[in-house]
C-alpha positions in Angstrom: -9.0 -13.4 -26.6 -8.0 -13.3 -23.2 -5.4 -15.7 -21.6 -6.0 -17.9 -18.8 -4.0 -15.7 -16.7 -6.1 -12.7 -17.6 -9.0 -14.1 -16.8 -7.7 -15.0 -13.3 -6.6 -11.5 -12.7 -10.1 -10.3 -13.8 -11.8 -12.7 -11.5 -9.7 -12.4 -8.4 -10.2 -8.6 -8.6 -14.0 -8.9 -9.1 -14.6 -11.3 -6.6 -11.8 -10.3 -4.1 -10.6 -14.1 -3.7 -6.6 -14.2 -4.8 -4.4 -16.4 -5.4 -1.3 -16.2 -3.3 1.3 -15.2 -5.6 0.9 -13.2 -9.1 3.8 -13.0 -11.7 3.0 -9.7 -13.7 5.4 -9.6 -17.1 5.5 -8.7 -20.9 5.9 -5.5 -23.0 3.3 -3.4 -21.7 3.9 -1.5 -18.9 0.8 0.5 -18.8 -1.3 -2.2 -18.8 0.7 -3.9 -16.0 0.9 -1.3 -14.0 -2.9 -0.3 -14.3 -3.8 -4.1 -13.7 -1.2 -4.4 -10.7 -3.3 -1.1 -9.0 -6.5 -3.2 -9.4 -5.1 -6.1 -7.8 -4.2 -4.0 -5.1 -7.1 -1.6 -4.6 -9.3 -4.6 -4.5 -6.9 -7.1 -2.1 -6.0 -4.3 0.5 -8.3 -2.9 3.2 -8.2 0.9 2.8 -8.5 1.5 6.2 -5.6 -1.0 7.5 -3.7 -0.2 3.9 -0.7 1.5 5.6 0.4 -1.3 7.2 -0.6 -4.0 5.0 1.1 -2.5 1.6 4.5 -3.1 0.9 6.0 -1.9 -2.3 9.4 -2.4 -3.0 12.0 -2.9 -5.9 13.7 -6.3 -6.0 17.4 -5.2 -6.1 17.2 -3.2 -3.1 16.4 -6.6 -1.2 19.1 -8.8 0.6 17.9 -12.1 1.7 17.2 -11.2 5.4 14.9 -8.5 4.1 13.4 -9.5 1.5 12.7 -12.7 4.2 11.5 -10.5 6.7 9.1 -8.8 4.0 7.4 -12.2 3.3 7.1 -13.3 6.9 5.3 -10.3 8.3 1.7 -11.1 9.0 -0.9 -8.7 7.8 -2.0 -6.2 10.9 -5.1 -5.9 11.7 -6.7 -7.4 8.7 -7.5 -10.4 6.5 -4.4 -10.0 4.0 -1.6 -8.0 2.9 0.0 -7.1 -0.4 3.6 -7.5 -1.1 4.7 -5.6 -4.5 8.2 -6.8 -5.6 8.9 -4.7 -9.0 11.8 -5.0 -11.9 11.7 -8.9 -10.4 14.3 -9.9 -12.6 16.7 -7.7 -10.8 16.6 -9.4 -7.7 20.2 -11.3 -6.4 21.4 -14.4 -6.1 20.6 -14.9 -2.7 17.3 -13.5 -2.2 15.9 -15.4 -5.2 16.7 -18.2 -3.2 15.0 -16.9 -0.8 12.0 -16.2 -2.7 12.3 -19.8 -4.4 11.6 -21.3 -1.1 8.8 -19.2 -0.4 7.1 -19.8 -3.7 7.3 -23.7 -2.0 4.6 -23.2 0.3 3.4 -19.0 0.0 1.4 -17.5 3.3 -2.2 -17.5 2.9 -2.6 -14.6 4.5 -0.3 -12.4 1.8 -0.4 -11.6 -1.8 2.3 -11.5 -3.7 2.7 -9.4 -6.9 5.9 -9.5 -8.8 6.3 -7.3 -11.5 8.8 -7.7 -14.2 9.7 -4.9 -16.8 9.2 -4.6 -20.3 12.4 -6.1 -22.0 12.5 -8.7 -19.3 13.1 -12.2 -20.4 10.2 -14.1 -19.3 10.4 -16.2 -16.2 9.6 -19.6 -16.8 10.3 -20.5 -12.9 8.0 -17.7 -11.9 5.8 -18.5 -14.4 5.0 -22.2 -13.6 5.0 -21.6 -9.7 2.6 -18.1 -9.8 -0.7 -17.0 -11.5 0.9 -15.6 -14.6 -0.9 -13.1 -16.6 1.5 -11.8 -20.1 0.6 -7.9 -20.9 1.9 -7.6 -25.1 0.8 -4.9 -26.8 -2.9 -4.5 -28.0 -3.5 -5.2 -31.9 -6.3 -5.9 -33.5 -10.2 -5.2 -32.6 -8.5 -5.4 -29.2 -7.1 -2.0 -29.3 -10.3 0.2 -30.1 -12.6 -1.8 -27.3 -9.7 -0.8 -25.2 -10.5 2.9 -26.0 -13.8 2.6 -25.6 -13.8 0.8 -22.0 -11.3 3.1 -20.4 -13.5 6.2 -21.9 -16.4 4.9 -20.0 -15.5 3.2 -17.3 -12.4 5.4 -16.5 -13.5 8.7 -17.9 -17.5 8.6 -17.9 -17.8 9.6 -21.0 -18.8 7.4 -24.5 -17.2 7.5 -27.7 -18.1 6.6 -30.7 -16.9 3.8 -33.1 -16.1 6.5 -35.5 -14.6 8.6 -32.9 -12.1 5.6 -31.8 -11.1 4.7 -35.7 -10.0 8.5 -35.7 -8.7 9.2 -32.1 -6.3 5.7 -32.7 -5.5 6.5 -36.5 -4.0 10.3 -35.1 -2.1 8.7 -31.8 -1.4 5.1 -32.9 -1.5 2.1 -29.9 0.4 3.6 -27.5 -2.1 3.1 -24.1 -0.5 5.7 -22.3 -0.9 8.4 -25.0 -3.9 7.3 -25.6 -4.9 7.7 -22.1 -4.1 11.3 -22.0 -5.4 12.3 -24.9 -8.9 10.9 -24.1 -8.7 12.7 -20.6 -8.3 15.5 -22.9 -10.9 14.8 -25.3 -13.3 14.1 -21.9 -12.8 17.9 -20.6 -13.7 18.7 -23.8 -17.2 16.4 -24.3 -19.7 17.5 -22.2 -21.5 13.7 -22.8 -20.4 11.5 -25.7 -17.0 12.0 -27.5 -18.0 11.7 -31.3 -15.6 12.3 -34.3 -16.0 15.9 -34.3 -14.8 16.3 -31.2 -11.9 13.7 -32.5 -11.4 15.6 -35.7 -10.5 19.3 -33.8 -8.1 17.3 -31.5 -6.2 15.5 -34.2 -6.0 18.8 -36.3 -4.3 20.3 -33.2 -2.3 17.0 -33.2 -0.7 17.6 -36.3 -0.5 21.6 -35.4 1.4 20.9 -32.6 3.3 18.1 -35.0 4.5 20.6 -37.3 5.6 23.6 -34.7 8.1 21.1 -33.4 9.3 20.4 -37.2 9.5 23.8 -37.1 10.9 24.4 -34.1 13.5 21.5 -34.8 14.3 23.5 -38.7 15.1 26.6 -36.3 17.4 25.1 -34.3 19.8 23.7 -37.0 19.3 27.0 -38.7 20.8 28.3 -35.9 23.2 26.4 -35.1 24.8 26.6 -38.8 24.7 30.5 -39.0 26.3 29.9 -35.5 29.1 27.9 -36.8 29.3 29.8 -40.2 29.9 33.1 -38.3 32.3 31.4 -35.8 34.6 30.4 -39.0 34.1 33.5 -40.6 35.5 35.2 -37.7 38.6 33.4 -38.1 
């Protein structure tokens, strides 16, 4: 089920309202990231996005900067989008400059701070921003996953049978997951079914085996290497 912060996210980027400041965290970077792109696509004007985007990581910022960053007005449009990532980096002194914006954040300026997987969550941030936690997917979560990015991403459906096998042969990792369905989408010309599934996996485990292989060479190698070396001597 989705958490309040989710469906926040989901609404501000559907109905292009924000809220001023977003506090992206948790162990799954490629759903923050992919999220973080939709929050920007839909908050910045194309046209004006060039001067209206700032993207910058947080231990790069001094206070004056990192003031300067959040005082600039947008240019020339409604808003602009301020992208602060690996927030739990930033110093001393510009957090407390960032603290005293969070008092009383422009209207006219989102504010997306990203923090890294392995980051120890924020309760400051988290109590002060729209908060939205990215953990892993388990669950029935993980194959409607597959099947929304296939078709809304991709253009292409896929089975339930063809999701069971496609996330048995990668596992949950999104971004794998990702690229193997790109794959698997050159390769249906409509719907991804499990046949389709079934020749990919067997290349899978092809592939699998030539780096065991490959791997068995190597230390073969490197022992008749060695074993000649000693000889030698």
């Amino acid at each position: 089920m989705a958490s309040a912060g989710e469906k926040a996210l989901h609404a501000a980027v559907k109905n292009r309202v924000f809220d001023p400041v977003y506090y992206l965290f948790g162990e799954d970077d490629f759903q923050k990231d992919g999220r973080s792109r939709d929050l920007i696509n839909a908050a910045v004007d194309p046209s004006t996005r060039d001067f209206n985007l700032e993207v910058r990581r947080a231990s790069e910022l001094d206070p004056e900067g990192l003031d300067a960053l959040l005082g600039t007005p947008p240019m020339l449009a409604e808003r602009r989008v301020v992208v602060l990532r690996d927030i739990d980096k930033l110093k001393k002194g510009a957090r407390a400059v960032l603290d005293r914006y969070l008092t009383r954040p422009a209207h006219d300026t989102v504010l997306i701070l990203i923090a890294p997987s392995g980051a120890k969550p924020d309760k400051d941030l988290s109590a002060r921003a729209t908060a939205v936690e990215f953990s892993p997917l388990t669950g029935d979560r993980l194959p409607k996953w597959v099947g929304h990015h296939s078709e809304t991403v991709l253009g292409r459906k896929i089975t339930p049978e063809a999701v069971t096998l496609l996330v048995e042969a990668v596992g949950s990792d999104l971004a794998q997951l990702a690229v193997e369905l790109e794959k698997l989408a050159s390769y249906a010309s409509e719907t991804i079914d499990e046949r389709a599934v079934a020749v990919f996996a067997q290349q899978v485990i092809k592939r699998q085996l030539e780096h065991i292989r490959n791997d068995f060479e190597d230390v073969d190698a490197w022992f008749c290497t060695f074993f000649f070396i000693g000889a030698e001597q």
